[in-house]
mmCIF file of the N, C-alpha and C atoms, coordinates in Angstrom:
data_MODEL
# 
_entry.id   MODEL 
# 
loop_
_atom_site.group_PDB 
_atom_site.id 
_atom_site.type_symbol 
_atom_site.label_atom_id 
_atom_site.label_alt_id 
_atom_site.label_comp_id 
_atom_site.label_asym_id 
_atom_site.label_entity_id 
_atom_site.label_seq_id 
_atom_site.pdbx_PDB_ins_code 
_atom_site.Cartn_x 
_atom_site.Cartn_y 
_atom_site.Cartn_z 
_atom_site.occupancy 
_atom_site.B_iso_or_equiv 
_atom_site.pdbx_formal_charge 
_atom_site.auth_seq_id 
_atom_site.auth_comp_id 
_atom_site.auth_asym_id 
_atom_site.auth_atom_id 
_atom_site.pdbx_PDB_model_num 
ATOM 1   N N  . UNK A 1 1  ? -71.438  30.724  99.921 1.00 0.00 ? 1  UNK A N  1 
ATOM 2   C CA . UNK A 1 1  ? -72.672  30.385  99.235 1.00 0.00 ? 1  UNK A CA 1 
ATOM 3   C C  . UNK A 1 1  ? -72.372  29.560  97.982 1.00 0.00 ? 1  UNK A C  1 
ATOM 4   N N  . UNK A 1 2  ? -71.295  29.809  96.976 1.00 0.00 ? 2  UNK A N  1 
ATOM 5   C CA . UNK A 1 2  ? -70.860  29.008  95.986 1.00 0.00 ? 2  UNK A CA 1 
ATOM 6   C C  . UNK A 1 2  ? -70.741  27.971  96.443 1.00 0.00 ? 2  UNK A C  1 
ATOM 7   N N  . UNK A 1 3  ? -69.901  27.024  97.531 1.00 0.00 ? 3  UNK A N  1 
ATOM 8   C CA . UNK A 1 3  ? -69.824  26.125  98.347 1.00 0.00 ? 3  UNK A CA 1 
ATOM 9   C C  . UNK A 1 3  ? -71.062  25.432  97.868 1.00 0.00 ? 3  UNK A C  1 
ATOM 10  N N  . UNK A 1 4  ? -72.127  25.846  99.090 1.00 0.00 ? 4  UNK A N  1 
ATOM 11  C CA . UNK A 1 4  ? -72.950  25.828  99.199 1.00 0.00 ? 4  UNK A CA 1 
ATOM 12  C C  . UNK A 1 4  ? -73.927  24.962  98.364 1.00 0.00 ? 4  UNK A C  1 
ATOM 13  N N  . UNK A 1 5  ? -74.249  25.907  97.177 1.00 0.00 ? 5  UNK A N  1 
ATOM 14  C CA . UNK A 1 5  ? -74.258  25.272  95.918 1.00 0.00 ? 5  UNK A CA 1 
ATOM 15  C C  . UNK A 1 5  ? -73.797  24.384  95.344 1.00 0.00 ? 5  UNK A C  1 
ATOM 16  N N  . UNK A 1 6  ? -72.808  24.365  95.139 1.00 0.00 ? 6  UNK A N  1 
ATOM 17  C CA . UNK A 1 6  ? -71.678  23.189  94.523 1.00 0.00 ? 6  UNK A CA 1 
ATOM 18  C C  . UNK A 1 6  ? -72.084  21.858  94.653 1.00 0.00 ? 6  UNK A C  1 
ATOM 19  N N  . UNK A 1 7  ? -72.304  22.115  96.540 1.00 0.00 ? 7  UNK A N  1 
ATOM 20  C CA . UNK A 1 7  ? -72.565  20.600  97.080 1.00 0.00 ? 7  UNK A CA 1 
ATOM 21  C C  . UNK A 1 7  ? -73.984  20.117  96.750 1.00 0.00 ? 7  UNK A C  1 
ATOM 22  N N  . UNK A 1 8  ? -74.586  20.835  96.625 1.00 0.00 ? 8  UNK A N  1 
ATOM 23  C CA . UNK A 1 8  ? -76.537  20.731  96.583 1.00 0.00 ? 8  UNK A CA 1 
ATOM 24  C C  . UNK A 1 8  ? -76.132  20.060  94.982 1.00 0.00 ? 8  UNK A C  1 
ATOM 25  N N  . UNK A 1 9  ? -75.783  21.111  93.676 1.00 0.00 ? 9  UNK A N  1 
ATOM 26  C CA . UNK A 1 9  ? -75.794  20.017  92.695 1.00 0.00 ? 9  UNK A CA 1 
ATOM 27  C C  . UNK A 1 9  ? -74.927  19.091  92.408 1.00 0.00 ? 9  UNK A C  1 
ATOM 28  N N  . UNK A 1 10 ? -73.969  18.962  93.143 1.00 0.00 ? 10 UNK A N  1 
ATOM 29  C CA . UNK A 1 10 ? -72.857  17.515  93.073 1.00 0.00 ? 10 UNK A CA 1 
ATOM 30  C C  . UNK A 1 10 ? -73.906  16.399  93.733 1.00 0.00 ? 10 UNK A C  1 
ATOM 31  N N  . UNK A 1 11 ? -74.514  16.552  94.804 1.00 0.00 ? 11 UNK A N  1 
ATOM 32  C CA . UNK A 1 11 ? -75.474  16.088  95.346 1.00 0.00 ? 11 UNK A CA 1 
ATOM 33  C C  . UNK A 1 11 ? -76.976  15.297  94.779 1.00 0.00 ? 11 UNK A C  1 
ATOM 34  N N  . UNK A 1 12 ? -77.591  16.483  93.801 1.00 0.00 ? 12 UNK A N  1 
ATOM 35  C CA . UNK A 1 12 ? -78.634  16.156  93.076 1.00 0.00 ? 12 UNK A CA 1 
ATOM 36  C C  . UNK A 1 12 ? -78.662  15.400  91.699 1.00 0.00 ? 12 UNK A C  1 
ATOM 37  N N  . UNK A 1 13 ? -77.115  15.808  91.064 1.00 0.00 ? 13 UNK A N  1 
ATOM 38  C CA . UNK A 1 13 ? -76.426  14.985  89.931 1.00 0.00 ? 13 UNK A CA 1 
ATOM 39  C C  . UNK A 1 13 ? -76.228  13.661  90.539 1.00 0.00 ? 13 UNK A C  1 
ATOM 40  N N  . UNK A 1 14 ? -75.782  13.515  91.610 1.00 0.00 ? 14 UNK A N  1 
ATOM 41  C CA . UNK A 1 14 ? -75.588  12.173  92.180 1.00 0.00 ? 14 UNK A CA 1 
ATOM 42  C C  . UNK A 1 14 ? -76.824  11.230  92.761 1.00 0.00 ? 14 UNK A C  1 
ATOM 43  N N  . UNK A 1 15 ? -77.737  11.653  93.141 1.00 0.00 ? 15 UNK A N  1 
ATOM 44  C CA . UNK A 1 15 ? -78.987  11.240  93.067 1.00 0.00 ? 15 UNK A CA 1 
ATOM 45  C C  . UNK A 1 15 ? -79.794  10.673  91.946 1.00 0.00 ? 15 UNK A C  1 
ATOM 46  N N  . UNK A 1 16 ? -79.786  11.809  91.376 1.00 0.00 ? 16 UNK A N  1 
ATOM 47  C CA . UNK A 1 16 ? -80.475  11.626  89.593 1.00 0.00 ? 16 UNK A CA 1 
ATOM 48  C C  . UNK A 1 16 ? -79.444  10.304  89.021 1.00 0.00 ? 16 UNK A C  1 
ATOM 49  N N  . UNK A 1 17 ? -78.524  10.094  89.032 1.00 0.00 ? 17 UNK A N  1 
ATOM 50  C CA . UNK A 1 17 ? -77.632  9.236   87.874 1.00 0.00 ? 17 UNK A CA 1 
ATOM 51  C C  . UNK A 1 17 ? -78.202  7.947   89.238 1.00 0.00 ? 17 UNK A C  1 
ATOM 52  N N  . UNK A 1 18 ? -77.892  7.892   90.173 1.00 0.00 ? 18 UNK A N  1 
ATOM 53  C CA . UNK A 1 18 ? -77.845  6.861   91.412 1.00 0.00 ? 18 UNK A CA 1 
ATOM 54  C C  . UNK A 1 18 ? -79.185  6.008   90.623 1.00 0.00 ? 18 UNK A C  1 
ATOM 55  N N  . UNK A 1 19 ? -80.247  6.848   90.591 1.00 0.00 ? 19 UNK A N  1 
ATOM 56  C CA . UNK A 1 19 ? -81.970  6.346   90.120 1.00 0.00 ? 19 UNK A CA 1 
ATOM 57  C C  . UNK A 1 19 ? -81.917  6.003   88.721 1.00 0.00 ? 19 UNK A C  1 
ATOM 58  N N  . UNK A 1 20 ? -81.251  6.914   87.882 1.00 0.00 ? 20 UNK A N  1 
ATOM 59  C CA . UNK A 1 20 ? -81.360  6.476   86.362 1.00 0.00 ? 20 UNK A CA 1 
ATOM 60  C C  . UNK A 1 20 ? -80.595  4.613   86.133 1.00 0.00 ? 20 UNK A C  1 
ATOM 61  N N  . UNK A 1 21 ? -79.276  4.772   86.936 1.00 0.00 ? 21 UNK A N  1 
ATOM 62  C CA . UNK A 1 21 ? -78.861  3.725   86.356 1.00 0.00 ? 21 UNK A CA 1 
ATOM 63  C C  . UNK A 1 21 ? -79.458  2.630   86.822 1.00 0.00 ? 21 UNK A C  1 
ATOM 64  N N  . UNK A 1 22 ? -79.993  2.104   88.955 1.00 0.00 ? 22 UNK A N  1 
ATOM 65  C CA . UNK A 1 22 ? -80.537  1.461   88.757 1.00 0.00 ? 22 UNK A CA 1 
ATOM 66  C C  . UNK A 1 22 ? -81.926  1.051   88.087 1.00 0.00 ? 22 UNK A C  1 
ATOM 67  N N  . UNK A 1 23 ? -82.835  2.486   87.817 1.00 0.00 ? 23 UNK A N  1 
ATOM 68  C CA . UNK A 1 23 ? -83.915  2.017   86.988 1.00 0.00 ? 23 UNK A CA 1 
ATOM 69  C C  . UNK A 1 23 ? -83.732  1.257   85.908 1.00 0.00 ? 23 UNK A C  1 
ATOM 70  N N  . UNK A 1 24 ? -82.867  1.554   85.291 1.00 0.00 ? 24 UNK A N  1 
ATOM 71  C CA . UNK A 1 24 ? -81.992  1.383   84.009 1.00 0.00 ? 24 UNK A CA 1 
ATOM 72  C C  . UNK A 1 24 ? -81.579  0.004   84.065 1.00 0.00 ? 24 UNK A C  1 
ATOM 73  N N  . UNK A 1 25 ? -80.916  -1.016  84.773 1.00 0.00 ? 25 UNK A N  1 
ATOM 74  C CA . UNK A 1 25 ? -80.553  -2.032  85.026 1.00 0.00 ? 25 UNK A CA 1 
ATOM 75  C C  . UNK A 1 25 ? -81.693  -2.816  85.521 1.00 0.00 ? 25 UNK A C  1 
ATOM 76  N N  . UNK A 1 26 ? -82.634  -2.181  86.112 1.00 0.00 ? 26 UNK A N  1 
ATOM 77  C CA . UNK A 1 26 ? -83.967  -2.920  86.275 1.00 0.00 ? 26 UNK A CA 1 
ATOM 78  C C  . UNK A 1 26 ? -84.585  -3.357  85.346 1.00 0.00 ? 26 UNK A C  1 
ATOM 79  N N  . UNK A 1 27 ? -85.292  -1.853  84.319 1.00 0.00 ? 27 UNK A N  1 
ATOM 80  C CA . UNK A 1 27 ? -86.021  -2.286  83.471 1.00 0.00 ? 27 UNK A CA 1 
ATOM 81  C C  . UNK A 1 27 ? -85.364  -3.146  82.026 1.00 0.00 ? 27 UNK A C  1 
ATOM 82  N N  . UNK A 1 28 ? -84.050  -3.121  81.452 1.00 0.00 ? 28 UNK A N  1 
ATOM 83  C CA . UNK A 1 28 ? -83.149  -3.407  80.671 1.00 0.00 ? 28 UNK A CA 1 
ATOM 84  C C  . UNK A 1 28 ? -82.567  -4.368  80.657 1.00 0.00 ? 28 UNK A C  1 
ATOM 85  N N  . UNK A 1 29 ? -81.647  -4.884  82.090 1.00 0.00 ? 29 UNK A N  1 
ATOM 86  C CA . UNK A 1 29 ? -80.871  -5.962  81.792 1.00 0.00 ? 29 UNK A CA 1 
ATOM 87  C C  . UNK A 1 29 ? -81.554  -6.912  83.212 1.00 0.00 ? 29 UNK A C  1 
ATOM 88  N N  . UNK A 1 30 ? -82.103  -6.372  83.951 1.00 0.00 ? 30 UNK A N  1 
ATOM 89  C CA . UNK A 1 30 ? -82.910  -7.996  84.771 1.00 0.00 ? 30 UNK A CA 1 
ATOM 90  C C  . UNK A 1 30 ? -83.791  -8.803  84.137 1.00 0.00 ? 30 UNK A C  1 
ATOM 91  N N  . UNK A 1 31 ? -84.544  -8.359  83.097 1.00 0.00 ? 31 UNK A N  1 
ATOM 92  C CA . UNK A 1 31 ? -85.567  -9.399  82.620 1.00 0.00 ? 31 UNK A CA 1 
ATOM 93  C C  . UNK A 1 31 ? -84.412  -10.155 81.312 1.00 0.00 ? 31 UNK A C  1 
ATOM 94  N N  . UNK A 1 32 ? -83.353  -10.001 81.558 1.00 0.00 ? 32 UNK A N  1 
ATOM 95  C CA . UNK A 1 32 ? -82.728  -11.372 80.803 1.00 0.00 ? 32 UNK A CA 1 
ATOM 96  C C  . UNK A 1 32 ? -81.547  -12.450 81.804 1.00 0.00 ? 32 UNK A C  1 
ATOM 97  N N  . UNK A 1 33 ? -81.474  -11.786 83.380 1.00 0.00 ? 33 UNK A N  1 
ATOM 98  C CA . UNK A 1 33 ? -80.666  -12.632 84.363 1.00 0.00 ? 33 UNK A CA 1 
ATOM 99  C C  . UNK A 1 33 ? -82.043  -13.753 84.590 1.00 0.00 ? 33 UNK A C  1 
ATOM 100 N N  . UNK A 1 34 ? -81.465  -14.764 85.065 1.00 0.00 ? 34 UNK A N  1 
ATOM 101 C CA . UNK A 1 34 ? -82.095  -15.792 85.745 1.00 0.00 ? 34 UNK A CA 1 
ATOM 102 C C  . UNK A 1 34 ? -82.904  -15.526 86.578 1.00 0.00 ? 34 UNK A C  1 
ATOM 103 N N  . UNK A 1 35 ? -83.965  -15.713 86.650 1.00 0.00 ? 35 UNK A N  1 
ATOM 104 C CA . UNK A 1 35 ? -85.037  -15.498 87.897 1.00 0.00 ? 35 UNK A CA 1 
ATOM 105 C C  . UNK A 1 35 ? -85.170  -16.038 89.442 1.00 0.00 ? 35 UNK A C  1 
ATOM 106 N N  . UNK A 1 36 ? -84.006  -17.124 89.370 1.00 0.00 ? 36 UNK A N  1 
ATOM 107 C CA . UNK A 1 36 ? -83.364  -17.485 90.611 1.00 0.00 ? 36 UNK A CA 1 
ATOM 108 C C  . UNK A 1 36 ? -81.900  -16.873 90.700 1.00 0.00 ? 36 UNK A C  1 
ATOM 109 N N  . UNK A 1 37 ? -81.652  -15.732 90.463 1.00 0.00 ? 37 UNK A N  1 
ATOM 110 C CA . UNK A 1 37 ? -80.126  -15.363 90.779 1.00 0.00 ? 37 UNK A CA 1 
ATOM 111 C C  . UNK A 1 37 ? -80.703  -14.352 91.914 1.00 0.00 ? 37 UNK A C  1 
ATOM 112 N N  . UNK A 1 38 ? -79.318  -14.318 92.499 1.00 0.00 ? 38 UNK A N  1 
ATOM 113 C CA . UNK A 1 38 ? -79.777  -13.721 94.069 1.00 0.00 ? 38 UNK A CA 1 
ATOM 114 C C  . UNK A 1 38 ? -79.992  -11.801 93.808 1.00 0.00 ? 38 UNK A C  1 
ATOM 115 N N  . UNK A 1 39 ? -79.654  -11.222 92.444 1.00 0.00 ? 39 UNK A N  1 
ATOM 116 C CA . UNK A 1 39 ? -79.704  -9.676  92.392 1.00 0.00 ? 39 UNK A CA 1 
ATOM 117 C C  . UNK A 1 39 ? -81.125  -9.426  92.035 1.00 0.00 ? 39 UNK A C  1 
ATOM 118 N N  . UNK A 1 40 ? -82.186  -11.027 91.970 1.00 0.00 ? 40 UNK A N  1 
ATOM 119 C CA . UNK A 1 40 ? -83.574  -10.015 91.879 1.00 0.00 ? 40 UNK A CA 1 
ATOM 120 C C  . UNK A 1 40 ? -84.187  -9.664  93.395 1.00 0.00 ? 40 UNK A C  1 
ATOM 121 N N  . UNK A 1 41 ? -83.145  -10.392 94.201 1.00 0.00 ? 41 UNK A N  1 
ATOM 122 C CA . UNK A 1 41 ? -83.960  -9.742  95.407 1.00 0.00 ? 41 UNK A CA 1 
ATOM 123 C C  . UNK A 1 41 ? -83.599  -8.331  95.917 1.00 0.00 ? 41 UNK A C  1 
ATOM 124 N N  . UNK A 1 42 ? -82.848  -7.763  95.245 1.00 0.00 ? 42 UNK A N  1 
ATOM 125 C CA . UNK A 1 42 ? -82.508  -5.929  95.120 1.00 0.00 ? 42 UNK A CA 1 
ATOM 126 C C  . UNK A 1 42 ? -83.743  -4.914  94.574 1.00 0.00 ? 42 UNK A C  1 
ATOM 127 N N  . UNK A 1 43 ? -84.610  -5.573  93.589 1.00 0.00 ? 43 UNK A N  1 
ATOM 128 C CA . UNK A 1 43 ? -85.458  -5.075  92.817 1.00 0.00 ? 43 UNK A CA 1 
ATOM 129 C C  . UNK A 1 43 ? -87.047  -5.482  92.851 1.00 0.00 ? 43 UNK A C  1 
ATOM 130 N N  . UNK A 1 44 ? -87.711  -4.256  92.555 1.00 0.00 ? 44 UNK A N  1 
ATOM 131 C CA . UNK A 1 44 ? -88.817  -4.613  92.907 1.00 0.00 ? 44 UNK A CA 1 
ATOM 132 C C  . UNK A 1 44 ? -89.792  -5.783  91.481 1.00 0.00 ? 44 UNK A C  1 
ATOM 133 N N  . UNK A 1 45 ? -90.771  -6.167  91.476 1.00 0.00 ? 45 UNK A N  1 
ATOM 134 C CA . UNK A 1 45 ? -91.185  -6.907  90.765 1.00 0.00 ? 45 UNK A CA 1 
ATOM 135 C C  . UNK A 1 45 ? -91.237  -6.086  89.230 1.00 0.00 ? 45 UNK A C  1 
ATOM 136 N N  . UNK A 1 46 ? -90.985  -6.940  88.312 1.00 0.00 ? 46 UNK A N  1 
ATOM 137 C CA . UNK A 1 46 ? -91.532  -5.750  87.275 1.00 0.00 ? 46 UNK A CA 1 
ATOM 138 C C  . UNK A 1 46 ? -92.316  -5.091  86.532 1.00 0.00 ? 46 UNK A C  1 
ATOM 139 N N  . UNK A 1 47 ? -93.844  -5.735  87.584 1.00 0.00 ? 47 UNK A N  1 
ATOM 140 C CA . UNK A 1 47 ? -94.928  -4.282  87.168 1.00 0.00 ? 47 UNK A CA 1 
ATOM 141 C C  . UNK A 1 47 ? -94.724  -3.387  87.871 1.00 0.00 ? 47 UNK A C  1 
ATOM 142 N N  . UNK A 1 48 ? -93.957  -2.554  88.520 1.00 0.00 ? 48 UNK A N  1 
ATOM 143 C CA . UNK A 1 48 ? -93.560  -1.540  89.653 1.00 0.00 ? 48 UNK A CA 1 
ATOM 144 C C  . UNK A 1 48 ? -92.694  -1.147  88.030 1.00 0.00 ? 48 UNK A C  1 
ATOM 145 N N  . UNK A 1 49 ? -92.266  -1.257  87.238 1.00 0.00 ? 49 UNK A N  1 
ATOM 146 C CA . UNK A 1 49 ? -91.292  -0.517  86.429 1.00 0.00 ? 49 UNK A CA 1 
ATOM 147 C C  . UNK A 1 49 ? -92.034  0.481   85.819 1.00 0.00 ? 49 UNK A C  1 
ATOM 148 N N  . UNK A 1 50 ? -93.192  -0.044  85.605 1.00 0.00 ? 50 UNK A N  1 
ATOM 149 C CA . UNK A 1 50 ? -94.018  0.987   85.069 1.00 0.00 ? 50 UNK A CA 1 
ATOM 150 C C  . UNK A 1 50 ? -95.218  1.637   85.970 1.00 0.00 ? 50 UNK A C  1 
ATOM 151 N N  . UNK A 1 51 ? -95.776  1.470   87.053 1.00 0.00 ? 51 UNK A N  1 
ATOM 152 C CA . UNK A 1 51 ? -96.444  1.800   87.887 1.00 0.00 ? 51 UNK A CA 1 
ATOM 153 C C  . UNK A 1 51 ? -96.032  2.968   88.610 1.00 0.00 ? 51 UNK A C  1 
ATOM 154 N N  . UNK A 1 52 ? -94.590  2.887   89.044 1.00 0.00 ? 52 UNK A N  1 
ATOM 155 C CA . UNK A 1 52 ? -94.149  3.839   89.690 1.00 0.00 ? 52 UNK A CA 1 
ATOM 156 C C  . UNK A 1 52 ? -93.794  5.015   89.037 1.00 0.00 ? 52 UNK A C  1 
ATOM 157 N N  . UNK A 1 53 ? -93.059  5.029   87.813 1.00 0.00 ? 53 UNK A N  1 
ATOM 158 C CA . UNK A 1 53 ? -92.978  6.275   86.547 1.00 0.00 ? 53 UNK A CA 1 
ATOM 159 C C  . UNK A 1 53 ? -94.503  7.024   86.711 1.00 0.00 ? 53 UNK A C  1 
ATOM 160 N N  . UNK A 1 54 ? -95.635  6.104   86.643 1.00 0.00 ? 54 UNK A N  1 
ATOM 161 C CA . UNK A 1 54 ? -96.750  6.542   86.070 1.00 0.00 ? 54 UNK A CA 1 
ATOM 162 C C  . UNK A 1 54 ? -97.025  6.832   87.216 1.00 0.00 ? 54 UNK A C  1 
ATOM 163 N N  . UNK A 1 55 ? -97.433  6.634   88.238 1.00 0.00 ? 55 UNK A N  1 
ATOM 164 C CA . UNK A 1 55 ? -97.773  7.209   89.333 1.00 0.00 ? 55 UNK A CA 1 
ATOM 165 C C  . UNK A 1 55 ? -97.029  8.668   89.443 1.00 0.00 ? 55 UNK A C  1 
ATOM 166 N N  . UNK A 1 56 ? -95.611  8.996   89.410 1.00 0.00 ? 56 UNK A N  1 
ATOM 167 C CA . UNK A 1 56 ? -94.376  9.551   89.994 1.00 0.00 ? 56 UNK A CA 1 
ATOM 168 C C  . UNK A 1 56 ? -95.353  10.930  88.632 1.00 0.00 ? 56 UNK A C  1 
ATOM 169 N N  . UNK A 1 57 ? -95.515  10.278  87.608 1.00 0.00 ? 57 UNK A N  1 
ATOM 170 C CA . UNK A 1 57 ? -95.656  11.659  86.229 1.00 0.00 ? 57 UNK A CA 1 
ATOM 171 C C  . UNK A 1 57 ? -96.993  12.479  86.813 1.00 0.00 ? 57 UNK A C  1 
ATOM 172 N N  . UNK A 1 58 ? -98.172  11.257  86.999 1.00 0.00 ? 58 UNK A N  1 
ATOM 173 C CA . UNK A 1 58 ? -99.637  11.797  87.486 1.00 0.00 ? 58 UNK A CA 1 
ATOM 174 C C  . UNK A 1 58 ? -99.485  13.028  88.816 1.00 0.00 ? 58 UNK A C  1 
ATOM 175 N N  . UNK A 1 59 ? -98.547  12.538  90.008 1.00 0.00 ? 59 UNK A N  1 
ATOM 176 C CA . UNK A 1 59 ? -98.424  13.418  91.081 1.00 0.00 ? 59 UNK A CA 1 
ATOM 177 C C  . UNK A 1 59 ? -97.780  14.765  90.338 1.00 0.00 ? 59 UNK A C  1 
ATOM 178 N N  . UNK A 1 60 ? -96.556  14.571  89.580 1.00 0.00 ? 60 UNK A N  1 
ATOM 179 C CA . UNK A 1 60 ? -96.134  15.691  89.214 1.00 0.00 ? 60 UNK A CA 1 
ATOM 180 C C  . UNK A 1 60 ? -96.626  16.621  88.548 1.00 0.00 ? 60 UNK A C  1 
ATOM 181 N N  . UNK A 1 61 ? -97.780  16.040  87.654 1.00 0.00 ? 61 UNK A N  1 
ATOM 182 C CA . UNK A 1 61 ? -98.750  16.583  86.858 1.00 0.00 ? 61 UNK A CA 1 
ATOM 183 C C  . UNK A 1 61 ? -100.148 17.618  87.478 1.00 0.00 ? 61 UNK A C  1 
ATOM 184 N N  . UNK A 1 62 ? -100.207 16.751  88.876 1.00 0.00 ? 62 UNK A N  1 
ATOM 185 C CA . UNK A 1 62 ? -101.534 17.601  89.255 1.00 0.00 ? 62 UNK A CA 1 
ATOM 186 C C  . UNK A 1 62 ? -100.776 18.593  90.431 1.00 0.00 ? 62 UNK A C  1 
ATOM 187 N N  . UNK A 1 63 ? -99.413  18.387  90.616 1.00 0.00 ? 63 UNK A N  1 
ATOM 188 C CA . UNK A 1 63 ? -98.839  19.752  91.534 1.00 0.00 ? 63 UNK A CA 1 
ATOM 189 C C  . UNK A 1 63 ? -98.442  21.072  90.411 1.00 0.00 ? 63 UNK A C  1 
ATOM 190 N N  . UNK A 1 64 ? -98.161  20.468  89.643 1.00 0.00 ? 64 UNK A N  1 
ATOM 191 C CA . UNK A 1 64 ? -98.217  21.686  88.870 1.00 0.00 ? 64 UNK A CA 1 
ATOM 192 C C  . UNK A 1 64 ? -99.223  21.872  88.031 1.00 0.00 ? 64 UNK A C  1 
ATOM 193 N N  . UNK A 1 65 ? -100.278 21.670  88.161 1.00 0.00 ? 65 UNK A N  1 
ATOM 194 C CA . UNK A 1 65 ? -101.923 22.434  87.844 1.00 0.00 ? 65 UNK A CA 1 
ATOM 195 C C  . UNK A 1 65 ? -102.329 22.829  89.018 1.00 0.00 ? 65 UNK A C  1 
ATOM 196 N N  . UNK A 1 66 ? -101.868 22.778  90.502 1.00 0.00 ? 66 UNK A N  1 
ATOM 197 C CA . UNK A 1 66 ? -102.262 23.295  90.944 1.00 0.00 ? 66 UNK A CA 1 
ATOM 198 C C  . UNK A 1 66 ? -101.164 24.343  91.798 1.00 0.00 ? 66 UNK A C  1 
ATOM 199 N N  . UNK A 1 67 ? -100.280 24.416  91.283 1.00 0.00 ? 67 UNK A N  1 
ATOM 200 C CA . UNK A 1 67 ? -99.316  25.461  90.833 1.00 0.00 ? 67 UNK A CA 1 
ATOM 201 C C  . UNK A 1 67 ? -99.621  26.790  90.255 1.00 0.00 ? 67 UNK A C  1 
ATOM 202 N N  . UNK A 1 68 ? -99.745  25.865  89.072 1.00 0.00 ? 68 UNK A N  1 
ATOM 203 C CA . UNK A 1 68 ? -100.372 27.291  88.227 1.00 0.00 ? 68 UNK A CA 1 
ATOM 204 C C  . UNK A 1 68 ? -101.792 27.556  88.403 1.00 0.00 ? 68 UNK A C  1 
ATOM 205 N N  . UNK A 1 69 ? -102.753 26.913  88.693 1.00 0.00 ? 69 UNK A N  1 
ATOM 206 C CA . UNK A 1 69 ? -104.172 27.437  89.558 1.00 0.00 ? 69 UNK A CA 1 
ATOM 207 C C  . UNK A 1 69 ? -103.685 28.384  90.748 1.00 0.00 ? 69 UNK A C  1 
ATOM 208 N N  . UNK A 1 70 ? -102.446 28.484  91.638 1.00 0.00 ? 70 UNK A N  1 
ATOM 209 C CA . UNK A 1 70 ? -102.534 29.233  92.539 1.00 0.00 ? 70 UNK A CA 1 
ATOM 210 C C  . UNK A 1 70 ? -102.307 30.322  92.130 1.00 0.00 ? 70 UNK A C  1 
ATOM 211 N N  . UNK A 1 71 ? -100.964 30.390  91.019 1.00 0.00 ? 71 UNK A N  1 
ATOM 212 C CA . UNK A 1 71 ? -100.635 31.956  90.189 1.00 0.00 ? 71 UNK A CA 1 
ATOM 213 C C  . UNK A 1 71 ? -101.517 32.549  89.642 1.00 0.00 ? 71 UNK A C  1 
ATOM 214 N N  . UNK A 1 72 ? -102.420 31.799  88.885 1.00 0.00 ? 72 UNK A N  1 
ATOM 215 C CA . UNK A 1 72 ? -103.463 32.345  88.593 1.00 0.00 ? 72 UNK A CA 1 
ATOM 216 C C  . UNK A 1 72 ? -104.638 33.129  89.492 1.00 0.00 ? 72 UNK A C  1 
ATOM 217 N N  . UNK A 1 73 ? -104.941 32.189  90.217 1.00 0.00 ? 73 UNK A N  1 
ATOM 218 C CA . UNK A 1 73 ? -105.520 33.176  91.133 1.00 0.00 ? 73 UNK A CA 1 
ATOM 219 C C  . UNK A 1 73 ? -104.954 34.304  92.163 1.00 0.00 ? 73 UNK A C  1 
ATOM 220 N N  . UNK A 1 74 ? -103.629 34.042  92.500 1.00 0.00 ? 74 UNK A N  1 
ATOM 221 C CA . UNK A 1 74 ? -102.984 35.174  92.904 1.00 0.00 ? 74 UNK A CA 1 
ATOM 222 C C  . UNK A 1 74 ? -102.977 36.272  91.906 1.00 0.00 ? 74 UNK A C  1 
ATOM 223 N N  . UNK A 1 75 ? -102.890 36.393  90.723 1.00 0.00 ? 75 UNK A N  1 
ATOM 224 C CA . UNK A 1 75 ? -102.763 37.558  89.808 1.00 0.00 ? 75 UNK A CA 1 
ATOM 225 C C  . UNK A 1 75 ? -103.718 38.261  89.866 1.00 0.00 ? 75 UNK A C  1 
ATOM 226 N N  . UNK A 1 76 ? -104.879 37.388  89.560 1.00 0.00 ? 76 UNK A N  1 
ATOM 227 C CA . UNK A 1 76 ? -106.474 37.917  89.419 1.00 0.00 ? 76 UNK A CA 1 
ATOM 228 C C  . UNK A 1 76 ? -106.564 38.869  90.925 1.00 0.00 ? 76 UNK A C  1 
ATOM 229 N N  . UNK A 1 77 ? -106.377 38.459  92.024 1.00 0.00 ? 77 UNK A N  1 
ATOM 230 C CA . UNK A 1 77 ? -106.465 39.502  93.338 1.00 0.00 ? 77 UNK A CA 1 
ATOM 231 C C  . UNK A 1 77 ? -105.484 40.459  93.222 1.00 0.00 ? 77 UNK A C  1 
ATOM 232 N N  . UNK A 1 78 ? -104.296 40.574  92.568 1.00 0.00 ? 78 UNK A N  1 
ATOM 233 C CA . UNK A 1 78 ? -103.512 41.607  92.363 1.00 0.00 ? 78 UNK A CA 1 
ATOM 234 C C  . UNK A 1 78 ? -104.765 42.620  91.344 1.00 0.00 ? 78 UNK A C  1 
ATOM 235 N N  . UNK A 1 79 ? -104.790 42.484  90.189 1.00 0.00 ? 79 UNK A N  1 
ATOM 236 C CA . UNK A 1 79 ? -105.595 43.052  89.704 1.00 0.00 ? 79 UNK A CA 1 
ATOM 237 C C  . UNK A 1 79 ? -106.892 44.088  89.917 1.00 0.00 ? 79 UNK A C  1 
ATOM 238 N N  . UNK A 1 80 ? -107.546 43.201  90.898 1.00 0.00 ? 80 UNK A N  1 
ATOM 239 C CA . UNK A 1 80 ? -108.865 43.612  91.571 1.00 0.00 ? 80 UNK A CA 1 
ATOM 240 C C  . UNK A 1 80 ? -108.249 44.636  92.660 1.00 0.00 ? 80 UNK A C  1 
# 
């Protein structure tokens, strides 16, 4: 089971850094390469730099209100 583990967060650390850096190189150092160099066709346009954060925060935002709307109402029937 330690195994197990190990690999899931060697895994999820490697994910997370994979997204940070290219976001990171997106939003940071492409809007000063040339707009005809061939690494903007790796990346999406750059109103997506901020569209997608904001989209990505809003979803995360209304799963956990309705997260905690479910605990909540699960408690309240414990109660009763």
């Amino acid at each position: 089971m330690e195994l197990a583990d190990r690999v899931v967060g060697f895994l999820l650390s490697f994910i997370s850094l994979s997204i940070f850096t290219y976001y990171t190189f997106w939003v940071i150092i492409l809007p000063f390469v040339d707009t005809d160099h061939f690494i903007h066709q790796y990346f999406l346009p750059q109103e997506y730099a901020i569209i997608i954060p904001v989209f990505a925060g809003v979803v995360l935002l209304c799963f956990l209100c309705i997260f905690i709307g479910f605990v909540i109402l699960k408690s309240k029937k414990k109660k009763a």
